[in-house]
N, CA, C and O atoms as a printed pandas DataFrame, in Angstrom:
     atom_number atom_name residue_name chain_id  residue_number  x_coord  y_coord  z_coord
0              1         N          UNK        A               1  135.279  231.982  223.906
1              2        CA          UNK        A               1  136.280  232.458  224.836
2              3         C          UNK        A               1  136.201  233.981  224.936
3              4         O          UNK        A               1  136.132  234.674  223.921
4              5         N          UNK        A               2  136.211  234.479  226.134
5              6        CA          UNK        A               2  135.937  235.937  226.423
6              7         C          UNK        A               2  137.742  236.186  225.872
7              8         O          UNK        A               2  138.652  235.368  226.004
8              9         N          UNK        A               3  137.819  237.494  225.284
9             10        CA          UNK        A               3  138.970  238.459  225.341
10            11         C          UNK        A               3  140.110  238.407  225.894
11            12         O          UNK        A               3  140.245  237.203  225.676
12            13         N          UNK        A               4  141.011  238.666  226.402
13            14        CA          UNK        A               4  141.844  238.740  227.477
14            15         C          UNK        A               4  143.170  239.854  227.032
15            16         O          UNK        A               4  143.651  240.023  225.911
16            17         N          UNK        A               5  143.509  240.456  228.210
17            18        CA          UNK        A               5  144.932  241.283  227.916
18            19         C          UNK        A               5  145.796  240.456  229.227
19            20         O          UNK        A               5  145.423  239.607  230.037
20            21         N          UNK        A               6  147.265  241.226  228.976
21            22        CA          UNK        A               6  147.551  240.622  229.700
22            23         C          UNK        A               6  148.325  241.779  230.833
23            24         O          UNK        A               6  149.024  242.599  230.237
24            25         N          UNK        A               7  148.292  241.934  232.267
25            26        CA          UNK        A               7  148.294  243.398  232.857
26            27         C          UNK        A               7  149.078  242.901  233.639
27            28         O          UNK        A               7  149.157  241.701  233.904
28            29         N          UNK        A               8  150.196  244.401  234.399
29            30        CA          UNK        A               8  150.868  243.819  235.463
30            31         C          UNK        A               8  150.652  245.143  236.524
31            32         O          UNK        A               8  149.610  245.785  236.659
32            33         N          UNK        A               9  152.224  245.406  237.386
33            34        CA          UNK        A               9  152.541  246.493  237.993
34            35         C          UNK        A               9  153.694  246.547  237.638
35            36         O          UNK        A               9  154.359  245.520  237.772
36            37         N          UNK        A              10  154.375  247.831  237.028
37            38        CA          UNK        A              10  155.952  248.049  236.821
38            39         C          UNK        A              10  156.697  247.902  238.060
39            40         O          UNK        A              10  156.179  248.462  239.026
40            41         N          UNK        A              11  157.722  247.322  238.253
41            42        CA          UNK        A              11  158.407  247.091  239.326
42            43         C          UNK        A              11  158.861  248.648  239.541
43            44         O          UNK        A              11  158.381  249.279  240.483
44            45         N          UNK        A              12  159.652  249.157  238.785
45            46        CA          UNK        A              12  159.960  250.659  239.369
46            47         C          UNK        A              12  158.895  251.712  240.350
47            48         O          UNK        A              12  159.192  252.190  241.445
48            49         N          UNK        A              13  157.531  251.910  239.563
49            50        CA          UNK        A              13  156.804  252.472  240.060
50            51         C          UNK        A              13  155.266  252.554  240.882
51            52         O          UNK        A              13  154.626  253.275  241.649
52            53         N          UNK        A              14  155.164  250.955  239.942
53            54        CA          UNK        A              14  153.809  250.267  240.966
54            55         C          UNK        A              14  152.648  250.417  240.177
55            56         O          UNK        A              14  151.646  249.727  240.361
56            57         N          UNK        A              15  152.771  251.620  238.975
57            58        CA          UNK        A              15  151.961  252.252  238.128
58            59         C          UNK        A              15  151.207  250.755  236.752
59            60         O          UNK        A              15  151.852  250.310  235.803
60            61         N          UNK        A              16  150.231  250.477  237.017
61            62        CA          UNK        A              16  149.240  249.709  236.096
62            63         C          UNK        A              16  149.814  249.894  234.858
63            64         O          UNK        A              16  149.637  250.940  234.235
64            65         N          UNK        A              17  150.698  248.695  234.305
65            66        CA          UNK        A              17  150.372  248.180  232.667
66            67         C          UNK        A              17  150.183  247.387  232.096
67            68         O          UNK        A              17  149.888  246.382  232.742
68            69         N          UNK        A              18  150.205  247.215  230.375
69            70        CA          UNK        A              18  149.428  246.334  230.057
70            71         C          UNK        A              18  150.386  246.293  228.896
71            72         O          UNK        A              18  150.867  247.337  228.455
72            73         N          UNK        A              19  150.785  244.657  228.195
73            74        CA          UNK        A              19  151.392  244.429  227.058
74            75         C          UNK        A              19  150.608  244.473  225.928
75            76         O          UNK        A              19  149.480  244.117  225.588
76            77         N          UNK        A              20  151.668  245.082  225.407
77            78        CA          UNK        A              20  150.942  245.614  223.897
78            79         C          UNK        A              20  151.653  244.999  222.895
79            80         O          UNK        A              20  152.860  244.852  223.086
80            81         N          UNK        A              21  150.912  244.400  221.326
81            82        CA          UNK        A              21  151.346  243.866  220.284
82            83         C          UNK        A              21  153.226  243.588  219.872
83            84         O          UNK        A              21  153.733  242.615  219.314
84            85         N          UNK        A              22  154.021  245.091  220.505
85            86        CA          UNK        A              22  155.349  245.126  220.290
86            87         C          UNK        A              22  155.773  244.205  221.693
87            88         O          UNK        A              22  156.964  243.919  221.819
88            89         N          UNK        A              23  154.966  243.825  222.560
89            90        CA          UNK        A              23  155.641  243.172  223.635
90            91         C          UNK        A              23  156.303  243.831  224.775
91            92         O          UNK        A              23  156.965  243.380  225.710
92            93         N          UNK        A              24  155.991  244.861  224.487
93            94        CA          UNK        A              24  156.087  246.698  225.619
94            95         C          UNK        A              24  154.970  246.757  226.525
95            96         O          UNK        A              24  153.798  246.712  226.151
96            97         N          UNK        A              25  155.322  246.851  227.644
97            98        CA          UNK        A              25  154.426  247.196  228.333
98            99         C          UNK        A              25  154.070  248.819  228.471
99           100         O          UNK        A              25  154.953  249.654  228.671
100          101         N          UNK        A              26  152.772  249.127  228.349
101          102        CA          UNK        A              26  152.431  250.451  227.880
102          103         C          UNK        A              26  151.116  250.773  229.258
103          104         O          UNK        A              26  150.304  249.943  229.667
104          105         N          UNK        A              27  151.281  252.304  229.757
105          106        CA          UNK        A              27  150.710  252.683  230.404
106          107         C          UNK        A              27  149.105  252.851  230.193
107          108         O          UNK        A              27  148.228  253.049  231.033
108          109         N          UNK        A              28  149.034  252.720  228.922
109          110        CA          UNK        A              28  147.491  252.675  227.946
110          111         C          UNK        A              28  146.741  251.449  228.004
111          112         O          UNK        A              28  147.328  250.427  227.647
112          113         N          UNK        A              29  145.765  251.384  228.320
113          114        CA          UNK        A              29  144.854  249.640  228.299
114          115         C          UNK        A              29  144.389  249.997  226.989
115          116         O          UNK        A              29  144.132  248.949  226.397
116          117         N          UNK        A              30  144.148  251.060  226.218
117          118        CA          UNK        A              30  143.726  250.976  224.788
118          119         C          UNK        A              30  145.058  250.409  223.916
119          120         O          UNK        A              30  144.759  249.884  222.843
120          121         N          UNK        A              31  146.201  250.446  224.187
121          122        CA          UNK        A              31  147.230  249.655  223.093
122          123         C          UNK        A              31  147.461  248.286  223.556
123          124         O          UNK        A              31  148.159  247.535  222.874
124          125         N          UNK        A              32  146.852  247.835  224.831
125          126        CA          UNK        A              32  146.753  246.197  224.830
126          127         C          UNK        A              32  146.659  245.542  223.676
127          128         O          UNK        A              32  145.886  245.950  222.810
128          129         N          UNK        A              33  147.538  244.273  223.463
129          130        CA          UNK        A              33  147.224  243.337  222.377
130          131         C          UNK        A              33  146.041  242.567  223.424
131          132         O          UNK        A              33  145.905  242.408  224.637
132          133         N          UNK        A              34  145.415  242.261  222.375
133          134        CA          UNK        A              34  143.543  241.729  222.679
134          135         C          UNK        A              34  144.284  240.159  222.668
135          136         O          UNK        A              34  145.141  240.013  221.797
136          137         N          UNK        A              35  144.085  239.293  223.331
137          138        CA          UNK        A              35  144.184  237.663  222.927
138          139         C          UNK        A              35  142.505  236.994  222.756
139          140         O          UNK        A              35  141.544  236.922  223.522
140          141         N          UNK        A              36  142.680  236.702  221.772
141          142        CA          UNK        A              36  141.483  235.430  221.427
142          143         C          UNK        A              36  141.100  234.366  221.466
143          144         O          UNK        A              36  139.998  233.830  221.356
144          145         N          UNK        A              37  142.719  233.852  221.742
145          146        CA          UNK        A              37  142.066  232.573  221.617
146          147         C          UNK        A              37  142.997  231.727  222.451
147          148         O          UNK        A              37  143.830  232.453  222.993
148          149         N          UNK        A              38  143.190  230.163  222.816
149          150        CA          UNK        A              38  143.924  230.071  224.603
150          151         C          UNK        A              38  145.512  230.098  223.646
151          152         O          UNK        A              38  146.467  230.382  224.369
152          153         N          UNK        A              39  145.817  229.882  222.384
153          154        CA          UNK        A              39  147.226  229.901  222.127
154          155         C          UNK        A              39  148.094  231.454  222.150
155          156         O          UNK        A              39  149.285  231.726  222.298
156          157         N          UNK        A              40  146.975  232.211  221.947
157          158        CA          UNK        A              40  147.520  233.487  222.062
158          159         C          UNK        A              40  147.461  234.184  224.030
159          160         O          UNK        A              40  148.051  235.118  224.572
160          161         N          UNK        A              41  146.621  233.325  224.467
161          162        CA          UNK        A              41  146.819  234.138  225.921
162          163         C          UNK        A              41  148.018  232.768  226.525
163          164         O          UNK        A              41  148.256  232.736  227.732
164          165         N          UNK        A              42  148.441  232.104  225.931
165          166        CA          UNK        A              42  149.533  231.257  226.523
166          167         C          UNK        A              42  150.955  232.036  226.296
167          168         O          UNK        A              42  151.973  232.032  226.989
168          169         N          UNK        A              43  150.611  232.791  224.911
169          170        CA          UNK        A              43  151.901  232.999  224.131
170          171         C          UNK        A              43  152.222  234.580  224.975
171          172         O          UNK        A              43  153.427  234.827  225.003
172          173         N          UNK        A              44  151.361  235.621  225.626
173          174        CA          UNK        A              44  151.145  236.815  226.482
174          175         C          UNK        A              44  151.584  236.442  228.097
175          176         O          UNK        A              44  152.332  237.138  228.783
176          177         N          UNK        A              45  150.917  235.142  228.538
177          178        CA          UNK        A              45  151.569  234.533  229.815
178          179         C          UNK        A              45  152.704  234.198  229.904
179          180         O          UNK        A              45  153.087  234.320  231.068
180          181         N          UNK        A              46  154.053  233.534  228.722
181          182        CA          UNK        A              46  154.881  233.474  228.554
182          183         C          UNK        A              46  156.177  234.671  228.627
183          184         O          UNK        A              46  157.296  234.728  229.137
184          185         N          UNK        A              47  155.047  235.821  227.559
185          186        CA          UNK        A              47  155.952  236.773  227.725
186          187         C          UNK        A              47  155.908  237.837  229.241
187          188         O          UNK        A              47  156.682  238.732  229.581
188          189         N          UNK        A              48  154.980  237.429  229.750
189          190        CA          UNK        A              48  154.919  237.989  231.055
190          191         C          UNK        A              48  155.541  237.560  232.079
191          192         O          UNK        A              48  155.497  238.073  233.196
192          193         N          UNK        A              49  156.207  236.518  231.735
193          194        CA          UNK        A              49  156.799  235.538  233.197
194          195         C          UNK        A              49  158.242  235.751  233.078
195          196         O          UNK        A              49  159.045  235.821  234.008
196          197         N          UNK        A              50  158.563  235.879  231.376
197          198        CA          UNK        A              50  160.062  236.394  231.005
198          199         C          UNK        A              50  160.493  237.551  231.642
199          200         O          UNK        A              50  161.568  237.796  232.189
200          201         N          UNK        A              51  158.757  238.724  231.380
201          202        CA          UNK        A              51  159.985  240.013  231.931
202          203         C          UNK        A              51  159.530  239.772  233.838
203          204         O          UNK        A              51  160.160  240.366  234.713
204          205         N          UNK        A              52  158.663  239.059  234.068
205          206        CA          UNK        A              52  158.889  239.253  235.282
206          207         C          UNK        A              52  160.336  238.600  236.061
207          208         O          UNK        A              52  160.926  239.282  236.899
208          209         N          UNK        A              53  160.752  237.413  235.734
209          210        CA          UNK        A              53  162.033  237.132  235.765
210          211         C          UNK        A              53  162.788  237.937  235.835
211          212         O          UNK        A              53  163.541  238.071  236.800
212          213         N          UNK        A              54  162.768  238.861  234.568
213          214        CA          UNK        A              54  163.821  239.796  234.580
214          215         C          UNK        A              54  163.886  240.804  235.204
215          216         O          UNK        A              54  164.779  241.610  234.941
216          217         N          UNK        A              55  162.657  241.134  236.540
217          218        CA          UNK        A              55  162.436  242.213  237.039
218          219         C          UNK        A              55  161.581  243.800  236.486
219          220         O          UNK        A              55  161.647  244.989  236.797
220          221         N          UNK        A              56  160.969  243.141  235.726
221          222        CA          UNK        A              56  160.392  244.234  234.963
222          223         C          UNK        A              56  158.921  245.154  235.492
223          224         O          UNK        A              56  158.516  246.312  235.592
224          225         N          UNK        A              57  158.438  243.567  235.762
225          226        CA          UNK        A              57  156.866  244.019  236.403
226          227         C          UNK        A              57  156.685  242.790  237.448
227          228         O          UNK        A              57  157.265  241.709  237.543
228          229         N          UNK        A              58  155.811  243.301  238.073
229          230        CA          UNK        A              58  154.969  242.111  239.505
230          231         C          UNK        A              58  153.674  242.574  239.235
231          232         O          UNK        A              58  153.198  243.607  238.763
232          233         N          UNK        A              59  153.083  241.127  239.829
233          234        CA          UNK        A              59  151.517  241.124  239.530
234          235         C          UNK        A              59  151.215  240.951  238.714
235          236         O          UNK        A              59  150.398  241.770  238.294
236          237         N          UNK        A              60  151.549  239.880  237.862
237          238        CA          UNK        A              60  150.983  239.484  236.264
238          239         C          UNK        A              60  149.557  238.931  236.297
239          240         O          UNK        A              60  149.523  237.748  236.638
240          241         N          UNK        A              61  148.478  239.437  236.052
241          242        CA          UNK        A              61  147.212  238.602  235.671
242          243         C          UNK        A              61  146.658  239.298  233.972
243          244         O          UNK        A              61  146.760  240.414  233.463
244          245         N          UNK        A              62  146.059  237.982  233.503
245          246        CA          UNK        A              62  145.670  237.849  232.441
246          247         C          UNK        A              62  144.114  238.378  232.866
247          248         O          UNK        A              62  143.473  237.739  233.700
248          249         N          UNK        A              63  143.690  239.305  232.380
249          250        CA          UNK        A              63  142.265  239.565  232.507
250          251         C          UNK        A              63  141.391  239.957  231.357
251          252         O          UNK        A              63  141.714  240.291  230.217
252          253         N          UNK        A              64  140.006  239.821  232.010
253          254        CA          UNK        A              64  138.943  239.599  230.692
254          255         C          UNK        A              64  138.534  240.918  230.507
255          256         O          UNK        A              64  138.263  241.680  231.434
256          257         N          UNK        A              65  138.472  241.278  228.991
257          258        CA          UNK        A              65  138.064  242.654  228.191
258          259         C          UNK        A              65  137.314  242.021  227.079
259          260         O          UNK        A              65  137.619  241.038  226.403
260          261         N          UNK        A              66  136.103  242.909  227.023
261          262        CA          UNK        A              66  135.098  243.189  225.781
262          263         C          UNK        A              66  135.607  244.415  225.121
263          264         O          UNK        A              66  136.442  245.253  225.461
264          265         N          UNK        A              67  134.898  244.278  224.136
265          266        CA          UNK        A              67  135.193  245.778  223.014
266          267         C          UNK        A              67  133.659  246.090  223.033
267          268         O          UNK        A              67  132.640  245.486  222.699
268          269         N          UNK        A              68  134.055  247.701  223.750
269          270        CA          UNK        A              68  132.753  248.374  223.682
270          271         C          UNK        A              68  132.705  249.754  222.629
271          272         O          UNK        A              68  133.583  250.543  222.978
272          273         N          UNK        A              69  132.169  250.097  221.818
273          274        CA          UNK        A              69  131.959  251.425  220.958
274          275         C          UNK        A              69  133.984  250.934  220.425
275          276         O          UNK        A              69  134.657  251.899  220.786
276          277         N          UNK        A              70  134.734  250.059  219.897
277          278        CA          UNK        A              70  135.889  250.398  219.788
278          279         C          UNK        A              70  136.897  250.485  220.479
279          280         O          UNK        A              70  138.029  250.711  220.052
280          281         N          UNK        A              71  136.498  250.267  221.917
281          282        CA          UNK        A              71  137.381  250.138  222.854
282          283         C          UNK        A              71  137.757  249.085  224.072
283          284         O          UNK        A              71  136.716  248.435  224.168
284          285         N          UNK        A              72  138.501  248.663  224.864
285          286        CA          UNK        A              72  139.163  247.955  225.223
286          287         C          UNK        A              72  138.259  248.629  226.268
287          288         O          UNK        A              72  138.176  249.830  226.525
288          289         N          UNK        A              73  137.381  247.251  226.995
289          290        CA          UNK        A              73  136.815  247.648  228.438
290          291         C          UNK        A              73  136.880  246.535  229.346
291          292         O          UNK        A              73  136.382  245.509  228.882
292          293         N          UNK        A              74  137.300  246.453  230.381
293          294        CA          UNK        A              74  137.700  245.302  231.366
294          295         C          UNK        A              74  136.252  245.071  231.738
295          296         O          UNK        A              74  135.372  245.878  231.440
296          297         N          UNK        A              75  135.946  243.519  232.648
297          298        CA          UNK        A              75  134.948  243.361  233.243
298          299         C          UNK        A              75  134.566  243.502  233.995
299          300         O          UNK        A              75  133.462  243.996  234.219
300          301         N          UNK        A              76  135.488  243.044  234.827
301          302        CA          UNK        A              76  135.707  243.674  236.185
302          303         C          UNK        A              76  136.238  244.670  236.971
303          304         O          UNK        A              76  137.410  245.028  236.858
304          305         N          UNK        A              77  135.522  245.109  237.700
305          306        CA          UNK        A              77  135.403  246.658  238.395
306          307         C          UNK        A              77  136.837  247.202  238.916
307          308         O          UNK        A              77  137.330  248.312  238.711
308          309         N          UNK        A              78  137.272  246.314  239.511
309          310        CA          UNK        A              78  138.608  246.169  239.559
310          311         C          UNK        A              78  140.044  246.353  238.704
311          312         O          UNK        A              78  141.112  246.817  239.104
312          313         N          UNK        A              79  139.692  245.832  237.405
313          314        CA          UNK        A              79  140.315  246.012  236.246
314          315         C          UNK        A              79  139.995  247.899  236.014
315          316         O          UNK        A              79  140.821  248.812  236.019
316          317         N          UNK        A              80  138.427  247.955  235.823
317          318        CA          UNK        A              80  138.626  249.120  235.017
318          319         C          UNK        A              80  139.091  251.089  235.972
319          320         O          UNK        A              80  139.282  252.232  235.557
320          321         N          UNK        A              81  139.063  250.339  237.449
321          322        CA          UNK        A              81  139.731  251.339  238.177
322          323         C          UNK        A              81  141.552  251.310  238.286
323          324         O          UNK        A              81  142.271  252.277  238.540
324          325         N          UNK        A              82  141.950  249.996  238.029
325          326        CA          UNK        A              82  143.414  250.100  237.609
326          327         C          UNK        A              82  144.071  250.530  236.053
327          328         O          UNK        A              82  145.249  250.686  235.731
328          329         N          UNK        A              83  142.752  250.655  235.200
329          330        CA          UNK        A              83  143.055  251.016  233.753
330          331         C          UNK        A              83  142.630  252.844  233.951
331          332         O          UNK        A              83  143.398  253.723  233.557
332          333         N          UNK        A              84  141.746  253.037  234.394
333          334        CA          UNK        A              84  141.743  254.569  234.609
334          335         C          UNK        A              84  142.350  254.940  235.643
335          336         O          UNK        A              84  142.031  256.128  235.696
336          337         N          UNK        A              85  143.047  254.732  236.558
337          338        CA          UNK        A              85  143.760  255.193  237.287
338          339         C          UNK        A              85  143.890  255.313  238.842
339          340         O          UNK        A              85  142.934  254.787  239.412
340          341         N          UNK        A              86  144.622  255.748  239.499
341          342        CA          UNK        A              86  144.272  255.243  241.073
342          343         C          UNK        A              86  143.088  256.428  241.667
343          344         O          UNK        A              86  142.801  257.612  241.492
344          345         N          UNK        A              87  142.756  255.560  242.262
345          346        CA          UNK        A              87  141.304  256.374  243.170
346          347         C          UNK        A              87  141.394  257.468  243.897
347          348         O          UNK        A              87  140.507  258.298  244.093
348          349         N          UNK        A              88  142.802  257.459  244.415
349          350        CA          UNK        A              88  143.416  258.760  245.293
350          351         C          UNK        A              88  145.083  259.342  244.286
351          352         O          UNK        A              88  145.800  258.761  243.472
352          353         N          UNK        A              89  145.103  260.447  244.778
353          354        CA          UNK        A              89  146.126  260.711  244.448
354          355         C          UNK        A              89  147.806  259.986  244.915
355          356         O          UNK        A              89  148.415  259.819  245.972
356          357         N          UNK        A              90  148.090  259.683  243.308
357          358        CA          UNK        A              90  149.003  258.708  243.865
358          359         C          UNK        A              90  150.784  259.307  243.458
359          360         O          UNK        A              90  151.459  259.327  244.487
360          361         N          UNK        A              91  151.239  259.570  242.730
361          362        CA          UNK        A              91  152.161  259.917  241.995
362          363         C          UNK        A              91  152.694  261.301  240.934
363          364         O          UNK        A              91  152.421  261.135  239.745
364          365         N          UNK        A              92  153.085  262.012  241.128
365          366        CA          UNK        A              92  152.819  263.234  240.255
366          367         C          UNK        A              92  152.892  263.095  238.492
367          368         O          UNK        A              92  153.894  262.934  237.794
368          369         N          UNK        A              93  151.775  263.191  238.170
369          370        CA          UNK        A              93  151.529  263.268  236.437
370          371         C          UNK        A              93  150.552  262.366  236.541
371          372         O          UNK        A              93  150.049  262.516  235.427
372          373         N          UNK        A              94  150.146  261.840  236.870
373          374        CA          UNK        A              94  149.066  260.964  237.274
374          375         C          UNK        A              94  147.474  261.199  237.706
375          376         O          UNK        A              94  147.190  261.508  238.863
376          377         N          UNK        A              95  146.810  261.086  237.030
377          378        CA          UNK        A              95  145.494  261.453  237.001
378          379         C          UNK        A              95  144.716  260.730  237.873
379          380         O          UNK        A              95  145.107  259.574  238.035
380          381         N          UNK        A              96  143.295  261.203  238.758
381          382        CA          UNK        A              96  142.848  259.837  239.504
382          383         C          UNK        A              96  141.401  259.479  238.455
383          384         O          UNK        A              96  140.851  260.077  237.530
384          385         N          UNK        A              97  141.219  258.474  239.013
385          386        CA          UNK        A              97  140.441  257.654  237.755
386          387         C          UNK        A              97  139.001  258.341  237.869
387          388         O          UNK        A              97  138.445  258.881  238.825
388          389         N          UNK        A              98  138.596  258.125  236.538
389          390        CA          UNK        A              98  137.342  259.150  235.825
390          391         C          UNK        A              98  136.323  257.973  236.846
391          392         O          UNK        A              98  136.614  256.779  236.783
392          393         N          UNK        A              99  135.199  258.417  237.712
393          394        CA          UNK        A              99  134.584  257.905  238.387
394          395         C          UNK        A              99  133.309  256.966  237.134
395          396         O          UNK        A              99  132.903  255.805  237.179
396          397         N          UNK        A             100  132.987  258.132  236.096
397          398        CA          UNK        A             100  132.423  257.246  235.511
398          399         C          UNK        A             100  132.487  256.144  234.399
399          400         O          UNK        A             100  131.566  255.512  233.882
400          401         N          UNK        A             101  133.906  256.090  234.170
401          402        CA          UNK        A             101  133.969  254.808  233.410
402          403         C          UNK        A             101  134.385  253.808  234.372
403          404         O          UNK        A             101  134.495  252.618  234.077
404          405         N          UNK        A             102  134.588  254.230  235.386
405          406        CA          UNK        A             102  134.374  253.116  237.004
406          407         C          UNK        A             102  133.087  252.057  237.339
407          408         O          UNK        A             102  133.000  250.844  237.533
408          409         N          UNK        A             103  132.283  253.020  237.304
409          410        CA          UNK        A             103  131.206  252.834  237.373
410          411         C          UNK        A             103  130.077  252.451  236.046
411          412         O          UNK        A             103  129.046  251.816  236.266
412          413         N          UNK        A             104  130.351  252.804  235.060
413          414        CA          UNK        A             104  129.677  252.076  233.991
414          415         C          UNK        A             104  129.585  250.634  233.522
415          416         O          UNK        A             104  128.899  250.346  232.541
Protein backbone atom coordinates (compact mmCIF):
# COMPACT_ATOMS: atom_id res chain seq x y z
CA UNK A 1 0.00 0.00 0.00
CA UNK A 2 1.44 3.38 -1.13
CA UNK A 3 1.48 6.14 1.89
CA UNK A 4 -1.27 8.42 2.20
CA UNK A 5 -2.01 11.89 4.11
CA UNK A 6 -4.98 13.15 4.44
CA UNK A 7 -5.43 17.06 2.79
CA UNK A 8 -8.15 19.54 2.56
CA UNK A 9 -8.95 23.46 1.99
CA UNK A 10 -9.66 25.55 5.23
CA UNK A 11 -13.05 26.82 4.89
CA UNK A 12 -12.01 30.35 6.17
CA UNK A 13 -9.27 30.88 3.73
CA UNK A 14 -9.07 28.31 0.91
CA UNK A 15 -5.31 27.97 1.98
CA UNK A 16 -4.01 23.96 1.51
CA UNK A 17 -3.91 21.67 4.69
CA UNK A 18 -3.06 18.67 5.88
CA UNK A 19 -3.93 16.60 9.26
CA UNK A 20 -1.37 16.01 11.43
CA UNK A 21 -0.83 13.19 14.26
CA UNK A 22 -2.69 15.78 16.99
CA UNK A 23 -5.68 15.76 14.51
CA UNK A 24 -4.92 19.66 13.61
CA UNK A 25 -4.92 20.58 10.52
CA UNK A 26 -1.53 22.25 9.82
CA UNK A 27 -0.39 24.48 6.99
CA UNK A 28 2.91 22.15 6.71
CA UNK A 29 2.68 18.80 4.47
CA UNK A 30 5.93 17.93 6.47
CA UNK A 31 3.76 17.49 9.93
CA UNK A 32 1.20 15.25 8.03
CA UNK A 33 0.47 12.05 9.94
CA UNK A 34 1.76 9.43 7.16
CA UNK A 35 -1.13 6.49 7.05
CA UNK A 36 0.07 2.97 6.22
CA UNK A 37 -2.05 0.96 6.22
CA UNK A 38 -6.19 0.95 5.00
CA UNK A 39 -7.18 1.04 9.01
CA UNK A 40 -5.26 4.04 9.55
CA UNK A 41 -6.36 5.96 6.25
CA UNK A 42 -10.08 4.95 7.34
CA UNK A 43 -9.40 6.25 10.83
CA UNK A 44 -7.88 10.07 8.89
CA UNK A 45 -11.14 9.83 6.48
CA UNK A 46 -13.26 9.72 9.51
CA UNK A 47 -11.63 12.46 11.11
CA UNK A 48 -11.92 14.48 8.04
CA UNK A 49 -15.62 14.16 7.47
CA UNK A 50 -16.14 15.18 11.32
CA UNK A 51 -14.46 18.49 10.88
CA UNK A 52 -15.87 18.90 7.59
CA UNK A 53 -19.36 18.62 9.11
CA UNK A 54 -18.38 20.97 11.40
CA UNK A 55 -17.32 23.45 8.84
CA UNK A 56 -13.80 23.39 9.23
CA UNK A 57 -12.37 22.46 5.81
CA UNK A 58 -13.80 21.51 2.08
CA UNK A 59 -12.16 19.37 -0.28
CA UNK A 60 -11.13 16.41 1.68
CA UNK A 61 -8.91 13.96 -0.43
CA UNK A 62 -6.74 11.35 0.92
CA UNK A 63 -3.59 11.44 -1.23
CA UNK A 64 -0.52 9.38 -2.05
CA UNK A 65 3.07 10.43 -0.49
CA UNK A 66 6.49 8.66 -0.59
CA UNK A 67 9.31 9.60 1.76
CA UNK A 68 12.05 11.04 -0.13
CA UNK A 69 15.69 12.02 1.65
CA UNK A 70 13.15 12.22 5.02
CA UNK A 71 10.51 13.92 3.68
CA UNK A 72 6.91 13.87 2.89
CA UNK A 73 6.64 14.10 -1.08
CA UNK A 74 3.24 13.81 -2.89
CA UNK A 75 2.95 11.97 -6.27
CA UNK A 76 1.17 13.80 -7.95
CA UNK A 77 1.99 17.06 -9.56
CA UNK A 78 -0.94 18.42 -8.36
CA UNK A 79 -0.47 17.53 -4.77
CA UNK A 80 3.03 18.85 -4.70
CA UNK A 81 2.02 22.46 -6.16
CA UNK A 82 -0.79 22.65 -3.42
CA UNK A 83 1.90 21.58 -0.69
CA UNK A 84 4.37 24.32 -1.90
CA UNK A 85 2.09 26.78 -2.53
CA UNK A 86 -0.10 28.66 -5.02
CA UNK A 87 1.42 29.32 -8.45
CA UNK A 88 0.37 33.01 -8.46
CA UNK A 89 0.18 35.29 -5.88
CA UNK A 90 -2.54 34.53 -3.72
CA UNK A 91 -2.94 35.94 -0.15
CA UNK A 92 -0.58 38.14 1.87
CA UNK A 93 2.18 36.01 3.88
CA UNK A 94 2.02 33.53 1.45
CA UNK A 95 4.74 32.41 -0.65
CA UNK A 96 4.26 31.15 -4.40
CA UNK A 97 5.42 27.68 -4.85
CA UNK A 98 9.25 26.84 -5.32
CA UNK A 99 9.02 25.86 -9.15
CA UNK A 100 11.47 23.23 -8.47
CA UNK A 101 10.12 20.95 -6.08
CA UNK A 102 7.08 21.29 -8.65
CA UNK A 103 8.78 19.98 -11.03
CA UNK A 104 11.02 17.30 -9.57
Amino acid sequence: MTAKVLTANRLTDGIAVWLDAAGNWSEDLQSALVARHAEAVASIEEIGKRDFAANKVVDLAVIDVQDVDGRIWPVRVRERIRAAGPTIAYAPGYKIADPDFIAS
